[in-house]
C-alpha positions in Angstrom: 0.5 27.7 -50.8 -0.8 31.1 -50.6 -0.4 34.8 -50.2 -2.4 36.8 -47.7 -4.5 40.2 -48.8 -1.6 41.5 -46.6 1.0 39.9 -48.9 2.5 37.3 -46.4 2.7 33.4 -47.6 1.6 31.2 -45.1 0.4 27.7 -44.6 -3.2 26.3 -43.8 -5.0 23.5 -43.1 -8.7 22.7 -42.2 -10.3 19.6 -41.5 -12.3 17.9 -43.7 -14.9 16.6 -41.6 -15.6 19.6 -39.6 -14.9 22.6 -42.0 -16.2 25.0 -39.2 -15.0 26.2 -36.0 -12.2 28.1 -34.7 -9.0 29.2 -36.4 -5.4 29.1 -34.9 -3.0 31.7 -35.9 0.9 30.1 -35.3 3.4 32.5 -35.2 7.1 31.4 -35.7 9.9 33.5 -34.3 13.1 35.8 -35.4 14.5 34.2 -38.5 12.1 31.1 -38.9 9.5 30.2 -41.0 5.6 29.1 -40.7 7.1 25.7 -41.6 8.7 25.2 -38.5 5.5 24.1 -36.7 5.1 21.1 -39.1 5.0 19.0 -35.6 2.1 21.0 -33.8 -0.2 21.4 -37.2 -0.1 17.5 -37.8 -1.6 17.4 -34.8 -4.2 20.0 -35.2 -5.2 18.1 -38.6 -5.9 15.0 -36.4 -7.7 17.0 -33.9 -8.6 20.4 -34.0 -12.4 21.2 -35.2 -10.9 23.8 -37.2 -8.3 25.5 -38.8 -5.1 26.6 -38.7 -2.9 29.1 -40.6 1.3 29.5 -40.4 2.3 33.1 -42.0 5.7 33.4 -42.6 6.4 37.6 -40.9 7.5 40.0 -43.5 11.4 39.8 -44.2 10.7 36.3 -43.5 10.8 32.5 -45.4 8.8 32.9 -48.5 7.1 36.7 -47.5 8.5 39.7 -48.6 11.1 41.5 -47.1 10.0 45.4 -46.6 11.9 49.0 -45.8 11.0 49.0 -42.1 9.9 45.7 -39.5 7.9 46.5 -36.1 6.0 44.0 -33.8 3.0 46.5 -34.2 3.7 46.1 -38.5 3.5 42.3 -37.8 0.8 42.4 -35.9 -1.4 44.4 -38.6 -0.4 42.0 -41.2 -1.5 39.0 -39.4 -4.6 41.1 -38.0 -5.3 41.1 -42.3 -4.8 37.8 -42.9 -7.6 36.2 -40.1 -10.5 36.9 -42.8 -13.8 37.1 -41.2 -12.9 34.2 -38.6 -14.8 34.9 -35.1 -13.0 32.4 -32.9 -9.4 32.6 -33.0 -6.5 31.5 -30.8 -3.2 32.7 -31.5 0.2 30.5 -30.4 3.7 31.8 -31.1 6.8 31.3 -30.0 9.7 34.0 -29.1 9.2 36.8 -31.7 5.9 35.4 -32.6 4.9 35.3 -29.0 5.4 38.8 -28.4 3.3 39.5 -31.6 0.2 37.3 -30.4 0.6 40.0 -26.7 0.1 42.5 -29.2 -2.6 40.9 -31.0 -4.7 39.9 -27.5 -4.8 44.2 -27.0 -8.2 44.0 -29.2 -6.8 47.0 -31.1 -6.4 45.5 -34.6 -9.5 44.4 -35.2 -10.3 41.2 -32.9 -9.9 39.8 -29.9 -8.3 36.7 -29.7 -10.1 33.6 -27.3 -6.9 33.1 -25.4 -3.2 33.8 -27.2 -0.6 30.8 -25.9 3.0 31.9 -26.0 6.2 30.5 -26.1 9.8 31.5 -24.5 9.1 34.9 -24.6 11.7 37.4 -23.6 10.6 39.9 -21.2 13.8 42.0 -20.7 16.7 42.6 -23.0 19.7 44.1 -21.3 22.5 45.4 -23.0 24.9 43.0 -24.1 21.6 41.5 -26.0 20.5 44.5 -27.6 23.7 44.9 -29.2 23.9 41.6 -30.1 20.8 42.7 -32.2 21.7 46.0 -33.7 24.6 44.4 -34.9 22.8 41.7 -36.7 20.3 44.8 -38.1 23.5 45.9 -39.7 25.2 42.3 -40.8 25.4 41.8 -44.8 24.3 39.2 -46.0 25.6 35.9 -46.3 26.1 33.5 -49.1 26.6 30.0 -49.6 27.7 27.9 -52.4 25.4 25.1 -52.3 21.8 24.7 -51.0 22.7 22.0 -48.3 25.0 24.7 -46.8 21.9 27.3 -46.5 20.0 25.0 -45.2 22.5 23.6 -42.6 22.9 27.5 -41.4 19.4 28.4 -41.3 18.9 25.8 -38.4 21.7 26.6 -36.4 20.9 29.7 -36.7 16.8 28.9 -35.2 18.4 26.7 -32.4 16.9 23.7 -35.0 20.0 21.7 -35.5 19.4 17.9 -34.0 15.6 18.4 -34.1 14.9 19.3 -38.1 16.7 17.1 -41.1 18.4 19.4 -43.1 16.9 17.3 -46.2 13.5 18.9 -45.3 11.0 20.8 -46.6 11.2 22.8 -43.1 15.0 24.0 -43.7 14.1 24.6 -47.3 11.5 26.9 -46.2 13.8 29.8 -45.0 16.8 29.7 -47.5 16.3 31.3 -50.9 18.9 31.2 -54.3 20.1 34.4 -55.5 22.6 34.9 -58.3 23.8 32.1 -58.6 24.3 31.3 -54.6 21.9 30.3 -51.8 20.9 32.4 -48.4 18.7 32.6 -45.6 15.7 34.1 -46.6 15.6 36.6 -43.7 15.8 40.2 -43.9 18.6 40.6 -41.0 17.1 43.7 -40.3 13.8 42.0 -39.3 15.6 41.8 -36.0 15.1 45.6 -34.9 11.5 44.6 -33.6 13.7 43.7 -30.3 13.2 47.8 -29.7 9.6 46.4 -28.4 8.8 46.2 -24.7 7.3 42.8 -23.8 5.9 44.4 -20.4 4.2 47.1 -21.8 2.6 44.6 -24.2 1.7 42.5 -21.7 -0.4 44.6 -19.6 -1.9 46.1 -22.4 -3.9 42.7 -23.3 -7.9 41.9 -23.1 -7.3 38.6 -23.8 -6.1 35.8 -21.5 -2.4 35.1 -22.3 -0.9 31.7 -21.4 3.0 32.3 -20.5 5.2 29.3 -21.4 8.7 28.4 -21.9 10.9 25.1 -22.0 12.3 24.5 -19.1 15.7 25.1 -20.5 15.1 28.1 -22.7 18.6 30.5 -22.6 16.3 33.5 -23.5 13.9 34.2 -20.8 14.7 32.9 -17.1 11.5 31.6 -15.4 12.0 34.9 -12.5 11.0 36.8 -15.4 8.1 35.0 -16.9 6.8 35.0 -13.2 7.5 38.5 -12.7 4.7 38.7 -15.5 2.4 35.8 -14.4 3.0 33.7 -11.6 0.7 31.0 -12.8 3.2 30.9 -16.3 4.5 27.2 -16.9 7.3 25.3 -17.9 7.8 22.7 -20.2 9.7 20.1 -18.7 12.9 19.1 -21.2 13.0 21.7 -23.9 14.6 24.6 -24.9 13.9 28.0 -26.9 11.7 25.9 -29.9 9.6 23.9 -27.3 6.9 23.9 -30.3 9.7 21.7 -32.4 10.9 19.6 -29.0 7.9 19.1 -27.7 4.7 19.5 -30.0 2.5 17.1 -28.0 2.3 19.3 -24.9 1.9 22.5 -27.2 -0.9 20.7 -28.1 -2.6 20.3 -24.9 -2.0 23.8 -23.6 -3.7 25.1 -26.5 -6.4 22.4 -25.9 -6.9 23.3 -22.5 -7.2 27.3 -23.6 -10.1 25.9 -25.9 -11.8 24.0 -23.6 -11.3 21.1 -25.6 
């Protein structure tokens, strides 16, 4: 796979048959990896007249890590990465999501047809944000064997049950280093939480589709509302709705392209 002008590694796929047409930028959340939306980019090889591409963020999966990590600093790199691509839809869940609000303010260089994000979180109270400072501070940790690193690295994205730890998915953010294995993540990725998802939000152009799984822990559907009352819930899943439930990813974004 590749590296962006911008650095970041990311996946890509076009069809064949209809080289043309619009790009989707997926955006993957705190800690995972562009791999993770293996299930939604089958199904844009079957059916989007397009392409696609899945950056892994700085400090992330097979990207380099860097001395400082802002929504805004994601939001340039993928802004670098789109090429000269007029038509582009941008998905991404949690993290990613709050990068594509960014991205739909038409300040870094385009304007996005219609951003679709998932599970969002809107307000972080206390209690969360130092849940997060602490994890900007935790060392790192190692494991002995590669198995282990993967096992942690889904837990750790809410992936266990949905993603075989034998696949290329969980191999995508753990990395060996002297000798031992670890998640690829730089833990201090996680001060973009500092970010205020409202003040994103009303600063977009670009129509923004709100979604969450109906039984996402990290934004309530009071909150999502308090945003967009139209926003919608996916009926079964939780905070990786994109893993759970690909299909209906799939016709959200379809609907948002007038597909």
């Amino acid at each position: 796979m590749p590296y962006s002008t911008t650095g970041l590694y990311y996946e890509h796929g076009r069809r064949e048959r209809d080289p043309g047409g619009p790009l989707v930028i997926l955006l993957h959340g705190l800690s995972g990896t562009g791999a993770v939306w293996r299930g939604v980019t089958d199904i844009l090889d079957a059916r989007w007249p397009g392409s696609w591409v899945a950056p892994d963020f700085r400090g992330h999966g097979r990207s380099p890590h860097a001395d400082r990590y802002g929504i805004a600093m994601h939001a340039a790199d993928i802004a670098g990465s789109v090429g000269d691509a007029d038509d582009i839809y941008v998905v991404g869940q949690s993290m990613g999501g709050q990068c594509a609000m960014m991205l739909a303010s038409a300040t870094f260089g385009f304007a996005p047809k219609a951003v679709l994000t998932i599970g969002v979180a809107v307000d972080w109270g206390n209690e969360a944000r130092q849940r997060i400072d602490r994890l900007v501070h935790t060392p790192v940790r190692y494991f002995d064997t590669q198995i282990e690193a993967r096992e942690r690295f889904l837990l750790v994205n809410g992936l266990q049950g949905f993603v075989d730890p034998a696949s290329d998915i969980a191999a995508s953010g753990i990395c060996e280093e002297n000798g031992k294995w670890r998640l690829s993540a730089d833990n201090r990725a996680a001060m973009v939480a500092v970010a205020s998802t409202r003040l994103i939000h009303a600063a977009a152009v670009s129509p923004i589709i709100l979604a969450r799984g109906q039984h996402d822990p990290v934004v309530t559907s009071e909150e999502h509302k308090s945003l967009d009352p139209d926003c919608i819930s996916i009926e079964g899943c939780g905070h990786n709705a994109h893993v759970e439930r690909p299909d209906q990813i799939w016709r959200l974004l379809q609907a948002a392209a007038g597909l």
